[in-house]
N, C-alpha and C positions, 0 to 999 in steps of 0.2 A: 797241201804239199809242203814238206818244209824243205829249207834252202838246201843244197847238198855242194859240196866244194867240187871244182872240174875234176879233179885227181881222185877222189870216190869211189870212182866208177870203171877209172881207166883198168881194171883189172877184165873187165869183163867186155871192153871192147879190140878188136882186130890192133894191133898195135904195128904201122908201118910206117913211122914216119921218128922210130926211133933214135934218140940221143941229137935231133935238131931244136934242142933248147925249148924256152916258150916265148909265149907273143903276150906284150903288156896291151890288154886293148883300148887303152885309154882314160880320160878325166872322167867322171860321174858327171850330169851336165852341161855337155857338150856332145857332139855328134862323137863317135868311136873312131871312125875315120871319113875325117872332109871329105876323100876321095871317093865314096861309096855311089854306087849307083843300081837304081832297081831294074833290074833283069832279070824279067819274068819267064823267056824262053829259058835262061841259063840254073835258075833254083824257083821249084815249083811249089808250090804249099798246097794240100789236098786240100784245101777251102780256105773262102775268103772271108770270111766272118767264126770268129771262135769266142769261148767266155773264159773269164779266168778260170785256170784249173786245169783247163781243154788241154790235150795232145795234139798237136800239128805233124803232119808228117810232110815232111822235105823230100822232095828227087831233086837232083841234075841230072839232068837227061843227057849228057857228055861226058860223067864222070862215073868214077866205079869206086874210090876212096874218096872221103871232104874231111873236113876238121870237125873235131872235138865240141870247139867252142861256139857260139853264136851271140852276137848284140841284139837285144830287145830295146828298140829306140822309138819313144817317140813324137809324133808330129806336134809342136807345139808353136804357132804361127807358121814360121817361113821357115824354119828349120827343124833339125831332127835332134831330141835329145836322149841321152844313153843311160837306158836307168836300170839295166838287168843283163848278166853275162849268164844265155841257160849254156849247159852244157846234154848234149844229142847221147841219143841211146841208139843202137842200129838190131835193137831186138835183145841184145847181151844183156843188160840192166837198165835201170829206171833212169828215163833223163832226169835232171836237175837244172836248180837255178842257182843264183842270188844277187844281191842288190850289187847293183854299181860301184865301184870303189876305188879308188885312187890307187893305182901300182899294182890291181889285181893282174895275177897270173892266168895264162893258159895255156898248159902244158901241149907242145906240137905232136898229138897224137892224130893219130886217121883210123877213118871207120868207116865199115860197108855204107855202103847207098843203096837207098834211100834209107834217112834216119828222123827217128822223132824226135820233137824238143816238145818240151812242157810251158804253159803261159801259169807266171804266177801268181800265186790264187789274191792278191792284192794289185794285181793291176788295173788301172784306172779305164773303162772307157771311151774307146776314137780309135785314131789313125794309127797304128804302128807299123814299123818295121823290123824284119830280121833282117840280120844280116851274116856274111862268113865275118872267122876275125882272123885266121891261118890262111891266109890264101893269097894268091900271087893278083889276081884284083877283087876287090872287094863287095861283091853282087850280093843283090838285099831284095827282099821281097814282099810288098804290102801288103799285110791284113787290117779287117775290122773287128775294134774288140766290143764286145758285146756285153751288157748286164746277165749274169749267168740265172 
């Protein structure tokens, strides 16, 4: 899978959350936001173990539009680190990724629920997390990554 930029794709997803600017999600190497917390009732992931490459498919089971973006963070010690902003497909086009980056954007779009994201085909190994990055609080959701 190669990296594809959030705005890509934006053509081919439900656009409602038009002209509310974007969301910088943060440092590369550090959590994306302190604030975040895993809430498993609130964003679902059709399974708990995937391989690089894998599609994940996400519900909230409370909502009917979510964000564009997602942080791919992770576990390393006692903390959560941020090393991939994917961006969700809700069926319209191909999720995408790419690396972590300093001042990267993500444009405030919304797209049906449930949406897939993609895990990139170089990721490491263990604990991770997704999580929203457009959202009013921050709910994240634990997988295991798998040798593919």
């Amino acid at each position: 899978m190669r990296a594809v930029r959030p705005w890509a794709i934006a053509p081919a997803v439900v656009l409602v959350l038009a002209g509310c600017g974007e969301v910088t999600p943060g440092a590369a190497g550090t959590p994306r936001d302190a604030s975040a917390v895993i809430r498993p009732a609130e964003m679902v992931a059709d399974r708990e173990s995937v391989a690089p490459g894998d599609v994940v498919i996400l519900d909230f089971p409370e909502e009917d539009f979510v964000g564009i973006g997602y942080a791919l963070e992770q576990e390393v010690g006692s903390s959560w680190v941020y090393r991939y902003l994917l961006t969700a497909s809700d069926g319209g086009g191909d999720p995408g990724w790419q690396e972590a980056e300093e001042g990267l954007e993500v444009p405030a779009i919304g797209i049906s629920d449930p949406v897939r994201v993609v895990i990139p085909d170089a990721t490491a190994p263990g604990t991770w997390r997704i999580c929203t990055v457009a959202a009013a609080e921050i709910v994240c959701v634990r997988i295991e990554i798998v040798e593919g």
